[in-house]
N, C-alpha and C positions, 0 to 999 in steps of 0.2 A: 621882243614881240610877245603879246599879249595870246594866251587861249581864245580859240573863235567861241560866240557867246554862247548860251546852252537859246534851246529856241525862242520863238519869241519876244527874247530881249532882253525879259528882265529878271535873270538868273534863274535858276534852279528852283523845281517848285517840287519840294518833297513832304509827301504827303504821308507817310510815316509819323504816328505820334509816339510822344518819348515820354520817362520818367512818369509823372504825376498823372499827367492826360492819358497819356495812354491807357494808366492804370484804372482812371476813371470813366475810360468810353468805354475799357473791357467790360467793366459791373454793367453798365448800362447795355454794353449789348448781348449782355448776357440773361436780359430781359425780355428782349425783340423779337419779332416773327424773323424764325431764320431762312433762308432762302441760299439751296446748295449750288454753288458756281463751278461750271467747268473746266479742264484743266488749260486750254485758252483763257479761260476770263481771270482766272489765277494769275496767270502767270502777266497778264494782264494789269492785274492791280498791283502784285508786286512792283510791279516798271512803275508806276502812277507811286508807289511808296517812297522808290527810293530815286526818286527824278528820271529817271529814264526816259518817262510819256511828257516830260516840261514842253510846254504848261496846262496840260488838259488837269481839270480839276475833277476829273470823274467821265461815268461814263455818257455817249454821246447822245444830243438831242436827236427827234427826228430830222430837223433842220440841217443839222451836223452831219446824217447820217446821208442826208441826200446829196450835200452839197459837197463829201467826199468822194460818193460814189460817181458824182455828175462831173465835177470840176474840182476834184482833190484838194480844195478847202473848206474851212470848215464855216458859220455861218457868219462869223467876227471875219473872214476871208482870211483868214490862218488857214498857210499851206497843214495840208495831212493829205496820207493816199490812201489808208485802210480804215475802214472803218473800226471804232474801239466803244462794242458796245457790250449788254447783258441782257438774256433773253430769261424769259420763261413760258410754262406754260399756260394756256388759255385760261385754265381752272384754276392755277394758281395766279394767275396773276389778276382775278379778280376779286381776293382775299388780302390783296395791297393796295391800299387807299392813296392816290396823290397826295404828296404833304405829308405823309407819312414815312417813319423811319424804319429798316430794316436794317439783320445782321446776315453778312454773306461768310459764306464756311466752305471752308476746304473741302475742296470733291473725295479724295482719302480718307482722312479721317474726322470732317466734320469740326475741326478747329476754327473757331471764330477770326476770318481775317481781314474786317473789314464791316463797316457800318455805310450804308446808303442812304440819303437824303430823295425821294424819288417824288422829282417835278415833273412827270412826264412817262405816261405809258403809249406804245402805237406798234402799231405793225407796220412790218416793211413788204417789199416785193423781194422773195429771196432769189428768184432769178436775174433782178435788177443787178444787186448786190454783185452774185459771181459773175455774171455777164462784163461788169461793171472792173472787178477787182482783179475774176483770176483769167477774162476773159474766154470765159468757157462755162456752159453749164451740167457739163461732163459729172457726175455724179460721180467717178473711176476718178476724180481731181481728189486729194484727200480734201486739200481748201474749200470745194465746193462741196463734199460729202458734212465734213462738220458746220458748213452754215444750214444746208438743208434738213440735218439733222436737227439744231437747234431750235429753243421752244418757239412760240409762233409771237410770243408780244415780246418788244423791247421795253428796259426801263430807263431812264435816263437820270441821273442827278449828281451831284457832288459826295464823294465819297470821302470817308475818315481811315489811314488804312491802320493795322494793328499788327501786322505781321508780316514775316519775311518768308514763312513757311520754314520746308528743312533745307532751304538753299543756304545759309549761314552754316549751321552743324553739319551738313551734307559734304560742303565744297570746300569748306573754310576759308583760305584765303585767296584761292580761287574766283569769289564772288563776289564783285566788285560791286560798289554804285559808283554812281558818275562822279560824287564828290571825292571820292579814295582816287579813282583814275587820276583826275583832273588832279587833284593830292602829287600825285607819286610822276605824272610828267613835268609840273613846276619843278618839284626837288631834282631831277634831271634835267633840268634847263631846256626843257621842249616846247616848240608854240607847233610847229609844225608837223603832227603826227598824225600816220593815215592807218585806219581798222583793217584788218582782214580779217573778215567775216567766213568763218567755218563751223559744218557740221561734221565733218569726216577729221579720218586722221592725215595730218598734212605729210603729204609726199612730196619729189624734187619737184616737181611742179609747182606745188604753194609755194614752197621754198625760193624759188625763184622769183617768184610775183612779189613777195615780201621784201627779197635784196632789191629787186629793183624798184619797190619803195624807200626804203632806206638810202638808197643813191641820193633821192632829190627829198628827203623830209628827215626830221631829226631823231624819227625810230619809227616801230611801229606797236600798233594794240593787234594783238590775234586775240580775237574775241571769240570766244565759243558759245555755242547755244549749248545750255542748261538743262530747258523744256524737254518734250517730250518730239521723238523723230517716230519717223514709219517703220514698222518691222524692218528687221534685217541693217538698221546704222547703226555704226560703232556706239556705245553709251558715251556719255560723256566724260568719267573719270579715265576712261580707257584713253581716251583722245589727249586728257591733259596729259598723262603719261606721256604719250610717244610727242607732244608739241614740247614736252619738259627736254627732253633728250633729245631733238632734234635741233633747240636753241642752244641747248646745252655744247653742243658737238660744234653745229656748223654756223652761230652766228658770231658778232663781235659781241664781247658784254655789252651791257647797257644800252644796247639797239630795239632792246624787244620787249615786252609786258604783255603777259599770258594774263587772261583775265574769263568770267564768264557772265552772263546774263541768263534771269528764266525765263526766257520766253518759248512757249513751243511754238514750231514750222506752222507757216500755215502753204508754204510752197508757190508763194501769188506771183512768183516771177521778179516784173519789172516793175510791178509797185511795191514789193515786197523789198526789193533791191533801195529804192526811196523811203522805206520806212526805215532803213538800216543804217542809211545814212543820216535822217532826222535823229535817231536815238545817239548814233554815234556824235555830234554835234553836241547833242548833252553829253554825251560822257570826255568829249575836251577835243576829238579829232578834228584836222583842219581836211582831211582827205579819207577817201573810201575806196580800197580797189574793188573792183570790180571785173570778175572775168569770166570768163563762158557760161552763160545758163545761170546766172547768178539767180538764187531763190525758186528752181524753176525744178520741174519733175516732171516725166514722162518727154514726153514734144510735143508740150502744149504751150513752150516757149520759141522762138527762134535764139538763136545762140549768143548772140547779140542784142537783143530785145533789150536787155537791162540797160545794154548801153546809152542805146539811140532815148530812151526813155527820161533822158536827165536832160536829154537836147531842147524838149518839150517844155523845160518847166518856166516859169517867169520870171523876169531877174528878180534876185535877194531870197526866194523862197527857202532856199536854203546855202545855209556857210559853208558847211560840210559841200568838198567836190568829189566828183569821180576821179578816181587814174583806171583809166581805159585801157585796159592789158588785154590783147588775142590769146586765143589759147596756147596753153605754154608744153613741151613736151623735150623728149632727148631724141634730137638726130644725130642719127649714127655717122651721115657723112659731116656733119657740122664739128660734131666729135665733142659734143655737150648741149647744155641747156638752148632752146631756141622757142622763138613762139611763131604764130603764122605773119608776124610784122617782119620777121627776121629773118625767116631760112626757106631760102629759096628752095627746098628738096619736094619729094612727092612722098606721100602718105607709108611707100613704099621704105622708106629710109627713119621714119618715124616711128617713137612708142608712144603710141596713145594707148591708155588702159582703161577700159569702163569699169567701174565702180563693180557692175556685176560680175564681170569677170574677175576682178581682184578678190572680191569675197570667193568664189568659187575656188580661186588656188587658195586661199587661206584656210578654206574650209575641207580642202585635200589633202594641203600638208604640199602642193607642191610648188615648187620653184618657181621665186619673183626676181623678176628683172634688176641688178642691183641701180640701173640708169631711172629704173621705174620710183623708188625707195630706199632709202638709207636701212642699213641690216640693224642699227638701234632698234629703228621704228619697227621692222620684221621682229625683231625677238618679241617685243611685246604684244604686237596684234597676233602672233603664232600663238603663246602662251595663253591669252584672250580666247582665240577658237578653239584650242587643245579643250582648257576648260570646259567652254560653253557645250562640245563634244559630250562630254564627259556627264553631263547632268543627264 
């Protein structure tokens, strides 16, 4: 069996120029009115570089932007659930002419990574937008703080991209495009692989969710976000660490491929959950787990939401499916791993650990549950706060 196709259809559309081109859209946009992109719209176009956003060719029309926000396609009626656009300001954005080319640069350090072609300036309703996206127009949302924050015109058009940023030097092998994936599951004889999607470090919980992908597919991607998270999440080399050493320890070889993407959070929940799946789909997965609160922050999701959110959509919208996992935890009368599909016990015989709480004992120095986390993953997240302590 064959890899499910990357979207749309017709392979991989990576927008990344190479060798010669490359070298000669650099001189030229090293010419251009530049226009500085946020570290959403970055990370953004990297995807769009290295196929991850297949097949958008740039950022979105107004058309695109409505017909995401209304009816999660786009105006060719290509499914999409988020919108993938670039904004600026009022003043600035009427110093860029339609038909006109710009160069867009790194919000850091102003590195040229990426040329725009710009068919199209408009403003949107940003409350339409969050209403629409994150469900909410809770300002306390971060989702909905950085669209609110963001400038008041969109521009829309086809872009050229030029760079990968320092997610190559940063992460090294690490940081996958969809074609290296897609690479490295043929040479493994895989058609059937499903992503686990994490920002945190995986404890027996993930751990679980992952084997019980692996039961009915022929490995899995633990995919990590790259991007930029909320105050107070693990960074992401820290997380490759302890997912290094937890496959290392408790999985069979060749079941797993740690991999990363840059994308940063935007936390939109159960569209966010369908945007992960779309991506994963280019990057070669035939399935998605998906488990509690998938993409979601505070409870401004229901716990399931991501679930029920795939039920909705139209046949073929997307290849990529859900595996539907309850939330997964260790009962003590069960006498190991169980989820709420599984184990008859009451809350009272359960370890469930919130996130905030686990940083708090890490942050103490005190005693974690060994049913909560493998002591691998303990050394390194200890070592992790000791330091961060210490600064």
């Amino acid at each position: 069996m064959a890899l499910v196709e990357p979207h749309g259809g017709h392979g991989l559309m990576e927008l990344l120029l190479e060798g010669d081109a490359l070298a000669a859209e650099l001189a030229r946009a090293a010419t251009l009115p530049k226009l500085r992109v946020s570290s959403r719209e970055k990370g953004d176009l990297i995807m769009m570089g290295i196929g991850g956003f297949t097949p958008l060719e740039g950022f979105m029309s107004h058309a695109d932007w409505a017909g995401v926000c209304d009816g999660m396609k786009m105006a060719s009626g290509l499914f999409w659930p988020i919108p993938i656009t670039l904004s600026t300001d009022v003043v600035r954005a009427e110093t860029i002419p339609v038909g006109s080319d710009i160069a867009l640069t790194d919000p850091d350090d102003g590195s040229i990574l990426a040329t725009l072609r710009v068919t199209e300036k408009y403003v949107i309703d940003k409350a339409h937008e969050c209403a629409s996206v994150f469900k909410t127009t809770d300002p306390r949302h971060p989702g909905v703080k950085l669209v609110l924050e963001q400038g008041e015109v969109n521009l829309a058009g086809p872009v050229k991209v030029l760079s990968q940023g320092e997610f190559p030097e940063k992460y090294g092998e690490l940081f996958m495009s969809p074609r290296q994936t897609r690479a490295k599951f043929e040479a493994l004889g895989w058609s059937k692989v499903a992503a686990f999607q994490t920002r945190n470090p995986m404890h027996r919980s993930h751990e679980y969710l992952a084997k019980i992908a692996i039961e009915t597919c022929d490995g899995v991607l633990i995919h990590s976000l790259l991007g930029h998270l909320k105050p107070g999440d693990i960074p992401a080399e820290v997380r490759a660490k302890t997912i290094a050493v937890l496959t290392e320890n408790y999985f069979v070889k060749k079941t797993v491929i740690q991999a990363g993407y840059p994308l940063d959070m935007r936390y939109a929940g159960p569209r966010e959950a369908l945007l992960h799946a779309l991506f994963r789909q280019n990057y070669g997965c035939s399935h998605q787990i998906v488990g509690r609160d998938h993409a979601g922050v505070g409870s401004y999701y229901g716990p399931f939401d991501a679930h029920h959110i795939f039920d909705t959509l139209p046949p073929n919208a997307l290849q990529t499916q859900p595996l539907k996992i309850d939330v997964a935890f260790w009962c003590y009368k069960c006498g190991g791993m169980a989820s709420g599909r599984t184990c008859p016990h009451t809350a009272a015989d359960q370890l469930q650990v919130a996130g905030t709480q686990l940083r708090q004992w890490l942050s103490e120095g005190a005693p974690v549950p060994p049913e909560f986390s493998r002591p691998e993953v303990l050394v390194i997240l200890r070592d992790y706060y000791a330091r961060r302590s210490s600064q």
